[in-house]
C-alpha positions in Angstrom: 46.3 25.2 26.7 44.4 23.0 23.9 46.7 20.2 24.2 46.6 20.3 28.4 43.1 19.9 27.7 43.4 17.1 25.4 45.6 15.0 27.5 43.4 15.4 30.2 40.5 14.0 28.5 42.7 11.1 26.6 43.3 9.9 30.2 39.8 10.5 31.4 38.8 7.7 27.8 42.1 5.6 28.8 41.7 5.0 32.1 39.4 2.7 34.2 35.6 3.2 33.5 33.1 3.8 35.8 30.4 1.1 36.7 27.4 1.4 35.1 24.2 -0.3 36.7 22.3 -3.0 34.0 19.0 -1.3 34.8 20.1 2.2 33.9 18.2 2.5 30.5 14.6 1.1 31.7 15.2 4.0 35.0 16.0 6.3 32.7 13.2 5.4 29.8 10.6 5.7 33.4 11.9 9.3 34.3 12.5 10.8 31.0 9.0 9.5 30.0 7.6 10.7 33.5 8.8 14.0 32.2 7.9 14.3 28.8 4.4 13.6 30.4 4.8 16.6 33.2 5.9 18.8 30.1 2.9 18.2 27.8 0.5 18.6 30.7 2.2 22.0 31.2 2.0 23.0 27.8 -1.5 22.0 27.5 -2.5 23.6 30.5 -1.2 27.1 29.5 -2.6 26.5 26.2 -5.9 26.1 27.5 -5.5 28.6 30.3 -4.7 31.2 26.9 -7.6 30.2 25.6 -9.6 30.6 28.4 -8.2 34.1 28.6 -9.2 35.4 24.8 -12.4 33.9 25.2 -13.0 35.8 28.3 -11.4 39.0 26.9 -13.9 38.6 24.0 -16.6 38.2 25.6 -16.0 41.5 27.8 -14.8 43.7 24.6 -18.0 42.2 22.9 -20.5 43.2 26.0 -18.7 46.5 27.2 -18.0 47.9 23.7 -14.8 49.9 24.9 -14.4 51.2 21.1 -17.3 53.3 21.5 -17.4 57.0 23.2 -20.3 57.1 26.0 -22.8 59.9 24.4 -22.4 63.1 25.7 -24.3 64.6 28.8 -26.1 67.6 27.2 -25.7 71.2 29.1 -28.5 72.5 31.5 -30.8 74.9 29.2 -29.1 78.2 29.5 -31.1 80.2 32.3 -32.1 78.0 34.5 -30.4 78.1 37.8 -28.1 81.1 37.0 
């Protein structure tokens, strides 16, 4: 199996090589830097979007206090309306 394999690539690296366009670096330096770009907008954007999200999550926690119990309604006095 292993050595199948090997011939098979020897004769892919012996044989005839494919053409290879003289402008292929400088298209591929454009897209790869066109997606390095998309990618650090991304990131950026969900790191602001995270911000955005424990500020706002502070903000409630800080003005709706949900740690704290409401206070108790106290009964009716006892008597009144029985």
């Amino acid at each position: 199996m292993a050595d199948r394999r090997e011939r098979g690539v020897r004769q892919l690296l012996d044989g005839p090589h494919p053409y290879v366009p003289p402008n292929l670096v400088e298209e591929a330096t454009v897209c790869g830097g066109q997606l390095l770009r998309r990618r650090r907008l991304a990131r950026r954007l969900a790191l602001a979007a995270s911000l955005l999200a424990v500020a706002l999550f502070t903000v409630w926690a800080v003005h709706s206090q949900p740690w704290q119990r409401e206070p108790a309604t106290p009964a009716p006095p006892p008597g009144i309306g029985w």
